[in-house]
C-alpha positions, 0 to 999 in steps of 0.5 A: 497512502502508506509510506516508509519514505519521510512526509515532505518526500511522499507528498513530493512524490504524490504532487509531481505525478499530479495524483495528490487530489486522490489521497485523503490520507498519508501516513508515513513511518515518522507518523506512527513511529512504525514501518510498513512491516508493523501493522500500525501505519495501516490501522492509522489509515483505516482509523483515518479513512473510517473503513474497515479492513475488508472495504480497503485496497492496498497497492504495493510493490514490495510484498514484505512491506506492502503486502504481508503485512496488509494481508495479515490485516484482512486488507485486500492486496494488489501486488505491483509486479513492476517493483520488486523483482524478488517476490518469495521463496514460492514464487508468489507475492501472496496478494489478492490480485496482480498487476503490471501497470498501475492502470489495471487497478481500474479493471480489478474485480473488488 
């Protein structure tokens, strides 16, 4: 997980929705002294994790902090349609994939 939120608040938030066995890693702003608009929080986690761009998926529902800079990486990106409700000037998040609940990641072709 790549968050912008403060630590105690992103494992707050992994916690009550039961999902905090599933991320081996969390990395957020105060971590690398960088927001999701810098590359730098996903390099940590791909550091972390010991993958490369390509073998990664970033979920995000905001296309500036979540996907732009994911893609840039060589990330592949799933844009969550139920956050952000302004997605660009072109009417396209620019992401790989597209979704409307967060279940439709397990029907993604990666």
């Amino acid at each position: 997980m790549i968050s912008d939120a403060p630590r105690i608040q992103a494992w707050i938030r992994l916690v009550s929705m039961k999902i905090d066995p599933f991320f081996k890693v969390v990395i957020t702003a105060a971590d690398v002294r960088k927001q999701k608009t810098h590359a730098a929080p996903f390099k940590a986690a791909l550091k972390q994790l010991k993958i490369k761009p390509e073998e990664a998926l970033m979920v995000g529902d905001r296309v500036q902090r979540d996907i732009e800079t994911a893609k840039k990486l060589g990330i592949k990106t799933c844009f969550a349609k139920y956050g952000e409700t302004k997605i660009s000037k072109n009417g396209s998040s620019g992401a790989d994939f597209e979704i409307n609940d967060i279940n439709e990641i397990l029907k993604l072709k990666l």
